[in-house]
Phi, psi and omega in degrees: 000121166272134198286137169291155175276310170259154173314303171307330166310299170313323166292326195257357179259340157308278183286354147301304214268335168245020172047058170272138149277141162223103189253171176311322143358299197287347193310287176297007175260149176305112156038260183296011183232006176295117163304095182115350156280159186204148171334326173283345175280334151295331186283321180303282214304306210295315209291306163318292191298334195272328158305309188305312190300296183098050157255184180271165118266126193277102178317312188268000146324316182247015166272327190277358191289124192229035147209163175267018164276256211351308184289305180324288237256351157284330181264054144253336189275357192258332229253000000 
């Protein structure tokens, strides 16, 4: 897995890798309204992303994160 550069990347690599439908749609929505996430998926996507990088992610940075654009925008400020 290569870490995406863009969001739509970023989006289609959330749902391969965690098998999600996830559309450009879903960027802004809350967490928690995403049909089929859950916590172990946050935990999966961070694990992915800090392997793919080879970073760190600043944990409350991405707990306080209430979309998957957020989460974007934590690995990007990381990059």
């Amino acid at each position: 897995m290569r870490e995406p550069d863009s969001l739509e990347a970023f989006l289609r690599m959330v749902g391969e890798e965690l098998d999600l439908t996830v559309g450009d749609g879903d960027a802004d929505r809350d967490l928690a309204d995403l049909p089929g996430w859950d916590s172990m998926n946050l935990l999966r996507l961070v694990t992915l992303l800090e392997a793919d990088s080879g970073r760190r992610l600043p944990v409350r940075a991405v707990l306080e994160a209430r979309s998957l654009a957020e989460i974007h925008s934590v690995l990007e400020r990381q990059a």
